[in-house]
N, C-alpha and C positions, 0 to 999 in steps of 0.2 A: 912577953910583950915588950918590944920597944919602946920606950921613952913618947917619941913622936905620937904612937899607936896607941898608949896609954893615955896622953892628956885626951886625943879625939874621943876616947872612949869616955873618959870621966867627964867631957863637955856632951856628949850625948845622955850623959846619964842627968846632967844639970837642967839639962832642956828638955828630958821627957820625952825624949823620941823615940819609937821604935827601930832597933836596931834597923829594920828593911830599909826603912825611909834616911839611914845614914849610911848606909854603904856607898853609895855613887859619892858624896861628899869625900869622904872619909880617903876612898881611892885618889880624890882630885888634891888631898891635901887638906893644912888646916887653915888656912884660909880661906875656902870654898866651907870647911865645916863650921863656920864661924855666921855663916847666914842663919835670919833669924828662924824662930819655929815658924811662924806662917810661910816665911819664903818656901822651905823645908815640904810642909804637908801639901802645898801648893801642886809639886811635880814626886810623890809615893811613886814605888815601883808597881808594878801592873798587880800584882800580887796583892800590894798592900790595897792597893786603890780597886780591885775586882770584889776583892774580903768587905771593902766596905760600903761596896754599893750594892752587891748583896742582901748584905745585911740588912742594909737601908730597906730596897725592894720587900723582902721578907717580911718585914716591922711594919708594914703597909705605904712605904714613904714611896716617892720616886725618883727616877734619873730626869738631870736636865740634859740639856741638847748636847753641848760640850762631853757630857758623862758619853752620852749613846758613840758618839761620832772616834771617843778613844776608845769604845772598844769594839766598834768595826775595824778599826784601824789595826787591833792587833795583826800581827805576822810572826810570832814564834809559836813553833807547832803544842808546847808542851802549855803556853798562855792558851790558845787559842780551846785545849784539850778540856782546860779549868773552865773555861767560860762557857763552853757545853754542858759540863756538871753543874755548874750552878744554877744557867738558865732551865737543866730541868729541874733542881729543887726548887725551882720557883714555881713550876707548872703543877707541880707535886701538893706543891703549900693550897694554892687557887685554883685548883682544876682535880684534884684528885688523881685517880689510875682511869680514868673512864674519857674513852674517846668517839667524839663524834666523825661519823661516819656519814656522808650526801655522796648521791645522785643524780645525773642529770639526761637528761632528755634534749635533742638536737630538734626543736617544734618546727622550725623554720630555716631551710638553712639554702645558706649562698645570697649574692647577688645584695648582698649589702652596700648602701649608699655611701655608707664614711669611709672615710680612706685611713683607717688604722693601720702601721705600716705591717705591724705582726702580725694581717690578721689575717687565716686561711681564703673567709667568708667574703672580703672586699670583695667588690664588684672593679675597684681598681687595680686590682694583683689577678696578676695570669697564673691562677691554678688550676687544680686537677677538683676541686672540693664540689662535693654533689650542693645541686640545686633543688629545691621542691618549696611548696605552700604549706601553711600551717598545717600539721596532722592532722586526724582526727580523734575521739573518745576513747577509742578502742584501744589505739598503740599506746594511748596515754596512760590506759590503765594497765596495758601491758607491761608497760616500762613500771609504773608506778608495783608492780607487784612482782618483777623483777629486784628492783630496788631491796624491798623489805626482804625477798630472801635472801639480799648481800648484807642484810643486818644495816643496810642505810635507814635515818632515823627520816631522809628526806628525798621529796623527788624535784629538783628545778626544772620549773619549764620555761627553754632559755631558747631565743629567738634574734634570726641576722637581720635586722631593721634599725631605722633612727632611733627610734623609740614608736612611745601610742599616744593619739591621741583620743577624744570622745570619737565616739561611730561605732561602726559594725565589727569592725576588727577586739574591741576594747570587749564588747559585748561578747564578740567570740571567742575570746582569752577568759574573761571573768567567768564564763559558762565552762569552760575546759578548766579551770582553777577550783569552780565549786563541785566541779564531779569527783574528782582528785581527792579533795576534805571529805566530802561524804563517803568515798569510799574506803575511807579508813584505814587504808594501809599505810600511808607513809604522810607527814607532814608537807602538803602546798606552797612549795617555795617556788620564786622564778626570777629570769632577768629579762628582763624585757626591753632594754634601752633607757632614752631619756624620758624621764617623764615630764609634762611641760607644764603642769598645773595642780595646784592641791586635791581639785576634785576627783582627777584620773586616778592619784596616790588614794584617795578616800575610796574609789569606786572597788578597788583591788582589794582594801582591806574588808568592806562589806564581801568580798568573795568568798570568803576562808584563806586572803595568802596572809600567813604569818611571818615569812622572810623573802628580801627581795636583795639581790645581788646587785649592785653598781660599781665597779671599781674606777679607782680614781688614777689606776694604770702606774704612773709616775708621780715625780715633784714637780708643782706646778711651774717651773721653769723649762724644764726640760721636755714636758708635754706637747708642743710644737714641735719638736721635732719627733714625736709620734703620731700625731692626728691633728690638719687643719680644717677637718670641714664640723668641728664642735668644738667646742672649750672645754678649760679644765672648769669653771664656772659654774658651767650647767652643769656639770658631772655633781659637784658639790650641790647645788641647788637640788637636784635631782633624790639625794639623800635626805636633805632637809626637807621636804616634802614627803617622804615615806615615815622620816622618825615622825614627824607629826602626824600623818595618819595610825600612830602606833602600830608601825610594821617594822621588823626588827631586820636590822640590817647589815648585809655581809658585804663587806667592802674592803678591799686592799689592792693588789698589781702584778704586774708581772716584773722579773730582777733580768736582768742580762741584752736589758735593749739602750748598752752603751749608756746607761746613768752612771754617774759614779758614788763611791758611796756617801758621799754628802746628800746625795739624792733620796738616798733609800732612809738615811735617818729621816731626812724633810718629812716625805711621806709618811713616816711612823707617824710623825707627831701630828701632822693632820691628822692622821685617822685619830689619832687621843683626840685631840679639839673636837671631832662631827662625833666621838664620843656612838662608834661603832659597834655591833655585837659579834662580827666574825671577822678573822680577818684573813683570807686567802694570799697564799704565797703561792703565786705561778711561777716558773722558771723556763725563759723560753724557748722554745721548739722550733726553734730554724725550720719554716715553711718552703719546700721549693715553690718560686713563682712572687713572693713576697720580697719587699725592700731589704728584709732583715735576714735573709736566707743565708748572708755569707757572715753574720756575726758570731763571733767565736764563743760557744758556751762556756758559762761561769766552772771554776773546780770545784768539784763537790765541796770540799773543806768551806770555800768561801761561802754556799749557799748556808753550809749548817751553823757558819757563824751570822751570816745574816739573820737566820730564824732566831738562834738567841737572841742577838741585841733587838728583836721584836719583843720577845718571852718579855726582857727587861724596859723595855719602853711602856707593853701592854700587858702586864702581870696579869689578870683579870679574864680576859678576853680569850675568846678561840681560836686559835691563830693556827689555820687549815693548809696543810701543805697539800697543792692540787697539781694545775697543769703542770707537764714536764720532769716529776719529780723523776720518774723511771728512766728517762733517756738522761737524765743529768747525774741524779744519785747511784744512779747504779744498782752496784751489789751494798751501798752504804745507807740503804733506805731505813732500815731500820732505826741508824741513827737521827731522823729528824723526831722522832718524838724523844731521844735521849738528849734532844737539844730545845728542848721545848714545846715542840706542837704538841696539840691535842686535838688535833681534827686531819683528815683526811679526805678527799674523795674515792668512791670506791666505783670498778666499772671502768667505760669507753670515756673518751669525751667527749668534744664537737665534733671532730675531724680524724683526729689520734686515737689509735685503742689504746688503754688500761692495762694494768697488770691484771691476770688473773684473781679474782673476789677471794677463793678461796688462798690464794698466795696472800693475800692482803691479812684477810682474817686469821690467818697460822701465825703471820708477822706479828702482828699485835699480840695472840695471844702467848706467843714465846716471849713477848717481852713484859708477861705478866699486866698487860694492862687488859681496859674491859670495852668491846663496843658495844655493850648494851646502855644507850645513852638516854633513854625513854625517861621523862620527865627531870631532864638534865638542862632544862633551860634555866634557873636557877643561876645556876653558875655563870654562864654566857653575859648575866647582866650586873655590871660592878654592883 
């Protein structure tokens, strides 16, 4: 060891540092290794700084915003490789091997008044996407027992409208909701739009729905330029109204509609603040006929690091990788629950078909995890 090389070392060893956190010093000289310890610990290498927010996470602690936002920002493939091991040993610690598995049902579809720009259903985008009026009993319990033999623990009944309000319609939903729970096959969930009032939120919960999907799309800056005929406001309000009726709420967005990732942190941490039960990760599906048809989908890599720095924002939480994951993930599907999810949709969607159920179920169960997720609510709630 050189002279030079030696004192750097013998003033690292003065100050307590871990060698990781003095190598970029040490490189720059000793002059630069002469900064204090806090200057030091301030900027750890990714390594050092991933090992301890880990940790932290694990111990039951959390990241703050600054934390989430450096390690989206990663871009070396072999960081980015750690930060998927770790976010699933966190899924691991708070979620166990057992994954939740929904369904959903198309109740209503097309000819929707808002102008979301992604959205097949708008009545403002020239698509190809079927129109029809609310189902009926029948298809509902068909789906609904569909569902259960894809081992889904739920069936959403999810609808292209503003939202409900009182009336005949709300009446005709809450009757299609309690046939659903009575029949026993699969757990009553739905999306229904905006809800405008506590009592609609209450009327729903008297139904049998036990989980009601709202997502908040985006960060609330960037949501204008998604949708101007609602706010992100109401979206929130909308939430706030369902946790007070005690209906448990699955809430998150979709990635790839030109947010950047300061966005997608924002978003995490709303959903911690409305202190949500699921949290769906869409990835979007370029619609012919839609505003958004020419934007360039995310690399897989990017999407599975976006799930983790979820896993580590919402340790706790279900964090559902749904629309899009097949046209985007690929052959690397498997990878999102090694990067933290623990939920999936199984099945068609709105508009898009699904991977194969029994492809879904061989997936999971190669990778030694369990979807038999029956009275796994538990978990779902910190």
């Amino acid at each position: 060891m050189s002279p030079n090389n030696f004192a750097v070392e013998q003033l690292r060893r003065a100050q307590y540092l871990p060698r990781a956190l003095f190598v970029k010093a040490a490189c720059a000289g000793p002059a630069l290794a002469l900064r204090s310890r806090a200057e030091m610990e301030m900027e750890p290498d990714f390594q050092s700084f991933l090992s301890a927010v880990s940790r932290r996470v694990l111990d039951g602690g959390d990241i703050v915003f600054d934390e989430a936002l450096r390690l989206i920002e990663a871009t070396d493939a072999a960081d980015i490789h750690d930060l998927l091991a770790r976010a699933n040993r966190i899924r691991e610690k708070f979620k166990g091997n057992r994954i939740h598995l929904c369904s959903i049902i198309n109740a209503k579809a097309g000819a929707c008044p808002e102008d979301c720009k992604f959205c097949a259903q708008s009545a403002a985008n020239a698509t190809e996407s079927p129109r029809y009026s609310f189902v009926d009993g029948e298809a509902l319990l068909k789906a609904a027992t569909e569902a259960r033999a894809n081992k889904a623990q739920a069936l959403s009944v999810v609808t292209a409208w503003r939202g409900l309000k009182e009336g005949p319609v709300l009446d005709e939903v809450c009757a299609s909701i309690e046939q659903i729970a009575r029949s026993g096959t699969v757990r009553a969930d739905a999306s229904l739009g905006i809800i405008p009032s506590q009592d609609v939120a209450d009327r729903l919960k008297a139904s049998g729905l036990v989980c009601y999907n709202h997502n908040l799309e985006t960060a609330r800056d960037h949501f204008p330029n998604i949708c101007t005929t609602h706010t992100y406001d109401e979206r929130v309000q909308t939430v706030r109204y369902l946790k007070n009726a005690g209906i448990r709420v699955c809430c998150g967005g979709i990635f790839g509609m030109g947010e950047t990732r300061r966005h997608r942190i924002e978003m995490a941490f709303a959903l911690k603040e409305l202190d949500v039960d699921i949290v769906p990760m869409n990835f979007l599906n370029p619609i012919p006929g839609t505003p958004f048809e020419h934007l360039k989908p995310l690399p897989p890599m990017e999407i599975l690091k976006t799930i983790a720095v979820y896993r580590f924002i919402l340790p706790r939480k279900e964090i559902m990788v749904a629309g899009g994951r097949e046209v985007n993930l690929r052959d690397l599907q498997p990878l999102m629950f090694l990067a933290g999810a623990s939920a999936t949709m199984i099945g068609n969607y709105l508009t898009t078909t699904g991977q194969d159920p029994k492809k879904d179920l061989q997936m999971i169960e190669d990778l030694g995890l369990d979807p038999n997720w029956d009275g796994h609510w538990s978990h779902a709630a910190p």
